[in-house]
C-alpha positions as CSV (number, residue, x, y, z in Angstrom):
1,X,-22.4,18.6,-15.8
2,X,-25.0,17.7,-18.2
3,X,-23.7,19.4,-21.1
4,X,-25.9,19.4,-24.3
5,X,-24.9,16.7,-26.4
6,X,-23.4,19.5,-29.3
7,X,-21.0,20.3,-26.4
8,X,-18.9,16.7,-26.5
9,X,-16.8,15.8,-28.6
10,X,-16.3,11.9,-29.7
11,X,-14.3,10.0,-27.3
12,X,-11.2,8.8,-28.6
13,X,-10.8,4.6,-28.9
14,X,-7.6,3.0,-28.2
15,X,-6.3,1.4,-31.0
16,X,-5.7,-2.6,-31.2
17,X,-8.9,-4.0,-29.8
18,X,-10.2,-7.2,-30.4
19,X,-13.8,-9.1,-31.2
20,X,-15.2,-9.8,-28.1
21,X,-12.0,-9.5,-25.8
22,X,-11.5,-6.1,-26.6
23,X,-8.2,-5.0,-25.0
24,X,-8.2,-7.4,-22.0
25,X,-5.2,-9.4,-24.2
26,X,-3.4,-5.5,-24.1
27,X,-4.4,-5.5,-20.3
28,X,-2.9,-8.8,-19.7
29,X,-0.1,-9.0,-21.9
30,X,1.5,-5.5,-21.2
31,X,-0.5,-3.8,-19.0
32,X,1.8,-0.8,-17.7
33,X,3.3,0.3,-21.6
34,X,-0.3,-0.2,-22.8
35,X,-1.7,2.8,-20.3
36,X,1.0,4.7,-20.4
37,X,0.6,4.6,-24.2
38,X,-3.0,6.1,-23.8
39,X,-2.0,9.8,-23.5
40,X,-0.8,9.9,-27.0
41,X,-4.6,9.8,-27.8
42,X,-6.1,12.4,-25.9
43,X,-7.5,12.9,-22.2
44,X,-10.1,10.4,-22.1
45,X,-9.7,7.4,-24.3
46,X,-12.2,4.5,-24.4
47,X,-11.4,1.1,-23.9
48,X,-13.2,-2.5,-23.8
49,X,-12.6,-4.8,-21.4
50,X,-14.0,-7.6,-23.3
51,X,-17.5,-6.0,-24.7
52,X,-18.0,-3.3,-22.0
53,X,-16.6,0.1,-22.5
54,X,-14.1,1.8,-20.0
55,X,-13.2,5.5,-19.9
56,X,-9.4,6.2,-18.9
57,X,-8.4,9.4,-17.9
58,X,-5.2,10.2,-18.6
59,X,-5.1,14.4,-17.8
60,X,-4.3,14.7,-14.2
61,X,-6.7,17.7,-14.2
62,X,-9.4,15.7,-14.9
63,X,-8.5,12.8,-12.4
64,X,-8.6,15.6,-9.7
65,X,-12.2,16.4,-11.0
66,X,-12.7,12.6,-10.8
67,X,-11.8,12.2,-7.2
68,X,-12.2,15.8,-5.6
69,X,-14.7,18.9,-7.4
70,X,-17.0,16.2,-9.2
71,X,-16.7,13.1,-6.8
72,X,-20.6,13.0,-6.5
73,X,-20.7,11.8,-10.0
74,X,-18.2,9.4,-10.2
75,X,-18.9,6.7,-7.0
76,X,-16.2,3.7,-5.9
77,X,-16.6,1.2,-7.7
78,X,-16.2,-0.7,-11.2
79,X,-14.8,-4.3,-11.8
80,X,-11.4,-4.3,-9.8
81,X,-13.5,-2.9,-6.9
82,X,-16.1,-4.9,-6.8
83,X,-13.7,-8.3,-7.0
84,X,-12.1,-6.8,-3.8
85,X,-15.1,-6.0,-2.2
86,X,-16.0,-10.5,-2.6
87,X,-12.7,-10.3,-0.3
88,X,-12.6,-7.0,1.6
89,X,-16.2,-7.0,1.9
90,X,-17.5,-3.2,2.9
91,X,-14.1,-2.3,4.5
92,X,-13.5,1.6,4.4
93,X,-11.7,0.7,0.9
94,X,-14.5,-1.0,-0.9
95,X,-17.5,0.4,0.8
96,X,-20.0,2.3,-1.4
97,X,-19.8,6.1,-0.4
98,X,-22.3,7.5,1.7
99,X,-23.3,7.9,5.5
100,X,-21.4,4.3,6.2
101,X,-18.1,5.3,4.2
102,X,-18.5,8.7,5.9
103,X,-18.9,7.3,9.7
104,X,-16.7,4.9,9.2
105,X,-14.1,7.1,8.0
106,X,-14.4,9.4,10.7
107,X,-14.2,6.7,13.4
108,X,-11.0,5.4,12.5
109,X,-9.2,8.8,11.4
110,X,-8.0,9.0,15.1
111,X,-6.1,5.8,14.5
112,X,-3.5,7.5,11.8
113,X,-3.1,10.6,13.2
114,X,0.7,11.2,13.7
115,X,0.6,11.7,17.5
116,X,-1.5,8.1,17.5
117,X,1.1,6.6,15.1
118,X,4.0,7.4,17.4
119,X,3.0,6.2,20.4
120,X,3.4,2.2,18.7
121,X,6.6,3.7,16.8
122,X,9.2,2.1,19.1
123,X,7.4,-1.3,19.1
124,X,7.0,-1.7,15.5
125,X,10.9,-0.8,15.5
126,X,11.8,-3.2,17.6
127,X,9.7,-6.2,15.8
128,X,11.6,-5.0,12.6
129,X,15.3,-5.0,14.1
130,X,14.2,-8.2,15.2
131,X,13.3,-9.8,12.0
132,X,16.1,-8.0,9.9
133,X,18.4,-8.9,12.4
134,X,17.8,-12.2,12.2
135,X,18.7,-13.0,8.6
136,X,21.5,-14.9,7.6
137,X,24.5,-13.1,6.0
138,X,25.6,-14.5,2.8
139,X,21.8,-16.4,2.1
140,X,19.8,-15.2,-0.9
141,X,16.6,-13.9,0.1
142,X,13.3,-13.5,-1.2
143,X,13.4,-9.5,-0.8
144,X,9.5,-9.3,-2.1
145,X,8.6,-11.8,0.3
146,X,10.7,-10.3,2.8
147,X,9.4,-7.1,3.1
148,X,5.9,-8.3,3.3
149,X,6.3,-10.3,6.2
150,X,8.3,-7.3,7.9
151,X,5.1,-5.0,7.1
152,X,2.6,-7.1,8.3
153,X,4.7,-7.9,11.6
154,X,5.2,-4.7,12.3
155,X,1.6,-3.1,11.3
156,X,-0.2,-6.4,13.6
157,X,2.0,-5.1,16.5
158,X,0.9,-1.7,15.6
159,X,-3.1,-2.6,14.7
160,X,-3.7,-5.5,17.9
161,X,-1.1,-4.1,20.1
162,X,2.7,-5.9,21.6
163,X,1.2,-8.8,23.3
164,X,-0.7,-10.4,20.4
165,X,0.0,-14.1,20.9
166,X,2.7,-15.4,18.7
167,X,0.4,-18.1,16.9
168,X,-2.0,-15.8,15.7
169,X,1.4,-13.6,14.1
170,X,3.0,-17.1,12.7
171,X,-0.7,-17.7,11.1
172,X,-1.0,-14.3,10.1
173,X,1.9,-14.2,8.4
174,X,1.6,-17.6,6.6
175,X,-2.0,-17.0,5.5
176,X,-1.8,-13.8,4.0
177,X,0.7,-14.2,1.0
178,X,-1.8,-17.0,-0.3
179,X,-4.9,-15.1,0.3
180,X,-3.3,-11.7,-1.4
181,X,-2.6,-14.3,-4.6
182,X,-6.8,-15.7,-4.1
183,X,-7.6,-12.0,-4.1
184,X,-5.1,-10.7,-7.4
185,X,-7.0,-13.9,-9.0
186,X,-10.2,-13.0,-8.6
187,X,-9.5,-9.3,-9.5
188,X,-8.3,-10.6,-13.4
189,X,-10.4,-13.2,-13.9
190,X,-14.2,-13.1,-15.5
191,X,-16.7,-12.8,-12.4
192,X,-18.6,-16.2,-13.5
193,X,-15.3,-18.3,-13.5
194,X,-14.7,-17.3,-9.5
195,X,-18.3,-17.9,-9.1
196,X,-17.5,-22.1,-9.9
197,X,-16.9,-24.6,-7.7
198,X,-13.3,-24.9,-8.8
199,X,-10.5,-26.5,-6.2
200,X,-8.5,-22.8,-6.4
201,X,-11.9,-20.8,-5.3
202,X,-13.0,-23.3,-3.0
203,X,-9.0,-23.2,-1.3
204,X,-9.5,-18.7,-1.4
205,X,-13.1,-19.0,0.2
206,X,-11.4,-21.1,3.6
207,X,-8.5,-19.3,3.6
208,X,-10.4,-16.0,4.0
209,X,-12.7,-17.7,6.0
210,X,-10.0,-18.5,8.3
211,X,-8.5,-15.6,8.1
212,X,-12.1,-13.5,9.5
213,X,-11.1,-16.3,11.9
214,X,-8.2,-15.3,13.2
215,X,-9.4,-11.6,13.2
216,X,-12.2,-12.8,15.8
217,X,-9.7,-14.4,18.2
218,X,-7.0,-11.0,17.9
219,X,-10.2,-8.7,18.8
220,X,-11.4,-10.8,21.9
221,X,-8.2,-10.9,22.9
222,X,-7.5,-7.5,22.9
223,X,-11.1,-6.9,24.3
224,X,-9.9,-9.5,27.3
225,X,-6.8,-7.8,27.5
226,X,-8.2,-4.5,28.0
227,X,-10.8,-5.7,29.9
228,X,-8.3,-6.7,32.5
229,X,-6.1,-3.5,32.0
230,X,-2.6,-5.2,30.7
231,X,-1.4,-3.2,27.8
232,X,2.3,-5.0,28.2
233,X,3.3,-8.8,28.2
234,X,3.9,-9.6,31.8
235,X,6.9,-8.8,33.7
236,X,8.5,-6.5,31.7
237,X,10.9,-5.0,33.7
238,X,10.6,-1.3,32.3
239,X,6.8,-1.5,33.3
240,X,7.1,-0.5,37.1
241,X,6.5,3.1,37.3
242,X,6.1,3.7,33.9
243,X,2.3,4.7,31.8
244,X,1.6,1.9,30.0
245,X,1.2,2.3,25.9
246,X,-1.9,2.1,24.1
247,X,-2.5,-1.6,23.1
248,X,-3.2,-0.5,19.5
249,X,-4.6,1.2,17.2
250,X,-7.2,-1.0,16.7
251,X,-8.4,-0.3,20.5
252,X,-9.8,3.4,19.0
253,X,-12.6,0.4,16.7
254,X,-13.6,-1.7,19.9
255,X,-13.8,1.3,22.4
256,X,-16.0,4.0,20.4
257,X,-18.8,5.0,21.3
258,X,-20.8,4.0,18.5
259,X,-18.9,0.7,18.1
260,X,-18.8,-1.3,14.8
261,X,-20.8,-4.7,14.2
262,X,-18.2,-7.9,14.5
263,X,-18.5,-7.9,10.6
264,X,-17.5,-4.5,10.2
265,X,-14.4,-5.1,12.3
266,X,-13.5,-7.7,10.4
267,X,-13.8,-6.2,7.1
268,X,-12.2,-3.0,8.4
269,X,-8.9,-5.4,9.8
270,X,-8.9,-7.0,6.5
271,X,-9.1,-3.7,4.4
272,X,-5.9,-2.4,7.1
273,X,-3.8,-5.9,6.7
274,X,-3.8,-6.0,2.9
275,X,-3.0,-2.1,2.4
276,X,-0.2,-2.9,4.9
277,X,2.1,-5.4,3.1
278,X,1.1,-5.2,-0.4
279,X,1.6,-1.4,-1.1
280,X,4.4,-0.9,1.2
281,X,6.5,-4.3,0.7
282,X,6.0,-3.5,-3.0
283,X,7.7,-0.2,-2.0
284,X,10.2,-1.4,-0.1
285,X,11.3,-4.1,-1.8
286,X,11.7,-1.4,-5.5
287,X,13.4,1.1,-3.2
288,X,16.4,-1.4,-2.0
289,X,16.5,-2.7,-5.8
290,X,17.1,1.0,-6.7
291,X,19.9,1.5,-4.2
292,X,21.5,-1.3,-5.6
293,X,21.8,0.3,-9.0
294,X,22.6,3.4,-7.7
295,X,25.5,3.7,-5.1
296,X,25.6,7.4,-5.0
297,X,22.1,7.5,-3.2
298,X,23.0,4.5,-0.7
299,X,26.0,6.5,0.4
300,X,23.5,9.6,0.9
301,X,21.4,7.8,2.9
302,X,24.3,5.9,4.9
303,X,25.6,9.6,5.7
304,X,22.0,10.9,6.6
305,X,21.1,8.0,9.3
306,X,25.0,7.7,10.9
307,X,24.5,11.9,11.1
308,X,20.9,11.4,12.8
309,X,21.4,8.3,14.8
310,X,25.2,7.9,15.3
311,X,26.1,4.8,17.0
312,X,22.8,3.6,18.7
313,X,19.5,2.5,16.9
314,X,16.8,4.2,15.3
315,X,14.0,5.8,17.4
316,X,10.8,6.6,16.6
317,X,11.3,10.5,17.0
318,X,14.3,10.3,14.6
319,X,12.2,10.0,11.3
320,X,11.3,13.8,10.6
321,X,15.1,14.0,10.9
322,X,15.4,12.1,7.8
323,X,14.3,14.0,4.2
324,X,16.2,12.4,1.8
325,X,15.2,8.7,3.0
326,X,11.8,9.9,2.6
327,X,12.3,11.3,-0.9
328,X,14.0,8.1,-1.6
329,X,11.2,6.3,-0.4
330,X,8.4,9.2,-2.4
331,X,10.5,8.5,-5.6
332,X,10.0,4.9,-5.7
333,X,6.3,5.3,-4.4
334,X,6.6,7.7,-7.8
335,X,8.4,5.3,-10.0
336,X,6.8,2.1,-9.8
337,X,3.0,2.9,-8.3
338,X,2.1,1.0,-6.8
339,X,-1.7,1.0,-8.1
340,X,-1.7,1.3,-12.1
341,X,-5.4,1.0,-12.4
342,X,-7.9,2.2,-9.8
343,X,-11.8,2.4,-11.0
344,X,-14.8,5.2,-10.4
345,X,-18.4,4.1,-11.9
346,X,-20.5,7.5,-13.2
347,X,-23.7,7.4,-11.9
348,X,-25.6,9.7,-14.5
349,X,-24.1,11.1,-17.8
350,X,-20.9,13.1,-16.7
351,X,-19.2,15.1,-19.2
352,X,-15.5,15.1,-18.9
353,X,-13.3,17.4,-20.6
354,X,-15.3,17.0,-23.4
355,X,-16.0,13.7,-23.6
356,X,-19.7,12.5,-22.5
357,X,-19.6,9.5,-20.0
358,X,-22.3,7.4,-19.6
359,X,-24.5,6.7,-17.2
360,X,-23.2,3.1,-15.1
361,X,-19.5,3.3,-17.1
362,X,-16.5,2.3,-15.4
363,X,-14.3,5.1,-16.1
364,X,-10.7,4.5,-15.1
365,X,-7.6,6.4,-13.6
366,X,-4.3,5.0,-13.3
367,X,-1.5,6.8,-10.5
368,X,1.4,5.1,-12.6
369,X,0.5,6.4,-15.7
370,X,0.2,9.7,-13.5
371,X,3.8,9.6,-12.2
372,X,5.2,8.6,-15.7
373,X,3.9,11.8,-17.2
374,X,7.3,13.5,-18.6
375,X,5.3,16.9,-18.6
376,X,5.0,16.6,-14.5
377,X,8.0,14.5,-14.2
378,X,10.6,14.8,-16.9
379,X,12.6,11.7,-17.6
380,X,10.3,9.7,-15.8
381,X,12.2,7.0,-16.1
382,X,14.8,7.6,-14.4
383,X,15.1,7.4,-10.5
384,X,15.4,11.1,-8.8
385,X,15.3,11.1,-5.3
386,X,16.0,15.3,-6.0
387,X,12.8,15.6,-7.5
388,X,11.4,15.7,-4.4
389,X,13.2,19.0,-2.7
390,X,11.3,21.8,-2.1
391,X,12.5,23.5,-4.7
392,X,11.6,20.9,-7.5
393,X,8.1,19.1,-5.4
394,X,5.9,21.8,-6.8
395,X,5.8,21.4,-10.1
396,X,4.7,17.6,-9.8
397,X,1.3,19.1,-7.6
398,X,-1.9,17.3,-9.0
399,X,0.2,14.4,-10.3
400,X,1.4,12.7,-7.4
401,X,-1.6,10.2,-6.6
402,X,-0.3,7.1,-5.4
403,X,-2.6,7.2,-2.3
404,X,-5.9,8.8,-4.0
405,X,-7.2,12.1,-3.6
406,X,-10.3,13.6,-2.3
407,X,-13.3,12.1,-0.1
408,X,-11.5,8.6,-0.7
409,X,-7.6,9.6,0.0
410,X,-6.1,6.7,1.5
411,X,-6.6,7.4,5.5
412,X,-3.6,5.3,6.3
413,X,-0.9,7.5,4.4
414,X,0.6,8.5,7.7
415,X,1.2,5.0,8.8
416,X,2.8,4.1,5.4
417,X,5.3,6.9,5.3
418,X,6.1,6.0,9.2
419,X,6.2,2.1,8.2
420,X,8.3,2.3,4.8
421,X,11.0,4.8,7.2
422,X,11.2,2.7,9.8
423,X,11.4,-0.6,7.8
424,X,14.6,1.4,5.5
425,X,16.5,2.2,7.9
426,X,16.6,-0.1,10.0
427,X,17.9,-2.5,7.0
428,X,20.5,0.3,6.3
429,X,22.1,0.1,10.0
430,X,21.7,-3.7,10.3
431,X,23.7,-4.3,6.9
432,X,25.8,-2.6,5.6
433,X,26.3,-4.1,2.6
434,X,23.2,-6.0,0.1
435,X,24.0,-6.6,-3.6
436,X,21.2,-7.5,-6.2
437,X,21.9,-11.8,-7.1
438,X,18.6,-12.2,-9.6
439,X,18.5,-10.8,-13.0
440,X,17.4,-6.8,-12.6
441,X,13.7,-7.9,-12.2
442,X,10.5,-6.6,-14.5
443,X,7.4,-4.6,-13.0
444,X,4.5,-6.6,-13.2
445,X,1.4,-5.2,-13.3
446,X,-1.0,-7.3,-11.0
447,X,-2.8,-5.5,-8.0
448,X,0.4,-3.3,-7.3
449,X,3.1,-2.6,-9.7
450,X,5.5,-5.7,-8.1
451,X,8.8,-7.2,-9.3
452,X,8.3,-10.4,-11.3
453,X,11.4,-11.6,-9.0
454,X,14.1,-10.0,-7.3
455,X,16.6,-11.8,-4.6
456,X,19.5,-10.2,-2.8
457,X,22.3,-10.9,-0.2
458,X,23.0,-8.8,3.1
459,X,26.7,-8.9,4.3
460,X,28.3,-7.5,7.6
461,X,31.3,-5.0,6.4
462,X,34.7,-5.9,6.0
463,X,35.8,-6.9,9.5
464,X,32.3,-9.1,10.1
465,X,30.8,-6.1,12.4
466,X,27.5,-4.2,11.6
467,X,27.8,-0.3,12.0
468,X,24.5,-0.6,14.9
469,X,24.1,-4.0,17.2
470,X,20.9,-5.6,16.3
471,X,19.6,-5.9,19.6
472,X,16.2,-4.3,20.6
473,X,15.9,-0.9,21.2
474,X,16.4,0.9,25.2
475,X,13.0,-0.3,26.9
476,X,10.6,-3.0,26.8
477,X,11.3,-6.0,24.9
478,X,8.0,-6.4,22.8
């Protein structure tokens, strides 16, 4: 790795920087068609985020050395990490690696396999066809801040278990749309600005420190529950005779063997919320704004889930019985992020392709610039649900990185794929009709890849009936 320096060549600077800001006005101003614009210049290109030099990778090839064959050199962390970690603290996303990342990881790994997943499946449908079925037809709705709240319902039933009192969901809920604005905040602005003892840092720092807050009073009451073996709200009437479910998958944290410190579930229930809604109601929410524009897909996936599901709702089992809402769902994962700029710090002279990293630089790889690659993914541009068949998936291996790679993979992938199914087709049977009523809206590049704004109206068909009651599903109301 530590070529001689004869072996490197000169790293390549993007063109357009600036005294002192260097290409933070680039970064702000047009994020997205500024990175994308970086493979012109070669495989590494150096930026400055205001004086201090940033690698960005933008060969594939090299991101997988990055994240898999040379991970020891290139550690988690750099300036968009670090900012989450003043919110995250040393969840599994943020922590440094070593032995903590490492025990960590393996502790919770039981909580996302797919066996643990499905056994909270029919719960988290039912929370869903409650909330989707309870919008009004007709009303313009906040589709972004729709499909957050849907996520995070669904994952708390999911993470704390069905019985999780309905105030702590309602605060939840409210709380976590202005803490994930705190958070994008801190991640763009300079470190010594969040530092002051300004009215919008002072409002982050009680809002996350109610949120730790509300995380203490979900875990002791899952601990009480558990403690007193209910796993179901009272008098269910399905209950008698019947194994109760696991409370949640948070239960595997608070009964292992080598249990976490209170802090450490905290930061790890924080780390799981904000993955939950902001990368998969970003998803959501770009996937129903593509079927708008795109009737031919719609009808595909109206056909799939009437063939799967015919006249009664989704279950839980029903998913792997559904490929092209899941390569729906993998092209707009493709198409719109949702990371665009994910950071590594080199901890000893690396060289790269070439190109000698120093020592301590933040060197920088970007998933959306990635899946916009026309040599992986021609016409990149365009959405392509077909890309996705067998036939065509191989030839996008190594570019596809929207939840990592390596040591640091994101362990909740699983989960998403689960969540973003559920969550689609349940909004497909509920209504069978939604039409786009905002202007198309513009990707904007914050922590995710979200839509500047995007509204849209869900009707019942012709003769006022939906295709599927919205009711809960056959069992337990939860």
């Amino acid at each position: 790795m530590n070529d001689s320096p004869a072996a490197t060549a000169p790293t390549p600077a993007a063109p357009g920087g600036l005294p002192l800001i260097g290409h933070a006005h680039r970064l702000a101003r047009d994020p997205l068609p500024f990175f994308t614009s970086l493979r012109r210049h070669g495989s590494v290109v150096r930026i400055n985020i205001g004086p201090t030099p940033a690698y960005v990778v933008t060969d594939p090839a090299l991101t997988r050395r990055v994240l898999v064959t040379d991970a020891v050199h290139f550690t988690k962390g750099g300036k968009i990490i670090d900012a989450l970690r003043m919110f995250f603290g040393d969840g599994l996303a943020t922590v440094a690696d070593g032995d903590t990342h490492l025990r960590n990881r393996r502790l919770m790994q039981p909580m996302f396999n797919k066996a643990h997943i499905a056994t909270r499946g029919d719960a988290m449908i039912d929370q869903v066809r409650s909330m989707v079925g309870a919008w009004r037809a007709g009303e313009a709705r906040d589709v972004y801040a729709d499909m957050n709240d849907i996520t995070l319902a669904a994952f708390l039933v999911a993470l704390f278990g069905t019985d999780l009192p309905g105030h702590l969901q309602d605060e939840f809920t409210a709380l976590m749309p202005a803490i994930m604005k705190g958070t994008i905040r801190q991640t763009v602005l300079p470190s010594w600005i969040t530092r002051l003892p300004l009215p919008a840092n002072r409002a982050h720092t009680a809002r996350v420190a109610r949120l730790r807050a509300l995380i203490d009073q979900a875990i002791d009451h899952r601990t009480r529950a558990a403690a007193d073996g209910v796993a179901e709200p009272a008098g269910c009437p399905h209950a008698a005779g019947q194994q109760a479910p696991q409370e949640g998958l948070f239960t595997t944290l608070l009964t292992a063997e080598d249990p976490l410190t209170r802090q450490q579930l905290q930061d790890e229930a924080i780390t799981l919320l904000t993955g939950a809604i902001e990368t998969t109601g970003t998803t959501l929410a770009w996937t129903l704004y593509e079927i708008t524009r795109h009737p031919g897909i719609e009808e595909r996936l109206r056909a799939e889930l009437a063939a799967v599901c015919q006249d009664r709702p989704l279950r839980y089992e029903d998913l792997d019985r559904l490929p092209y809402a899941r390569r729906v769902l993998q092209e707009a994962v493709r198409k719109y992020g949702p990371a665009w700029m994910v950071t590594r710090t080199a901890t000893q002279d690396v060289d790269l392709g070439g190109h000698r990293i120093p020592a301590g630089a933040d060197v920088v790889w970007s998933p959306y610039l990635h899946q916009h690659d026309p040599a992986s993914f021609p016409d990149p541009e365009v959405f392509d649900p077909d890309r996705w068949t067998p036939k065509r998936a191989p030839a996008t291996r190594g570019s596809f990185l929207a939840f990592g790679d390596g040591r640091r993979k994101c362990i909740g992938e699983n989960f998403a794929w689960s969540e973003l199914q559920i969550i689609l087709a349940t909004v497909l049977q509920l209504w069978p009709r939604f039409d786009l009523t905002s202007r198309p809206p513009r990707p904007q590049a914050v922590v995710t890849v979200k839509p500047d704004a995007m509204t849209m109206t869900f009707r019942q068909a012709a003769d006022g009936t939906r295709p599927v009651d919205a009711g809960p599903t056959p069992g337990c109301a939860r």
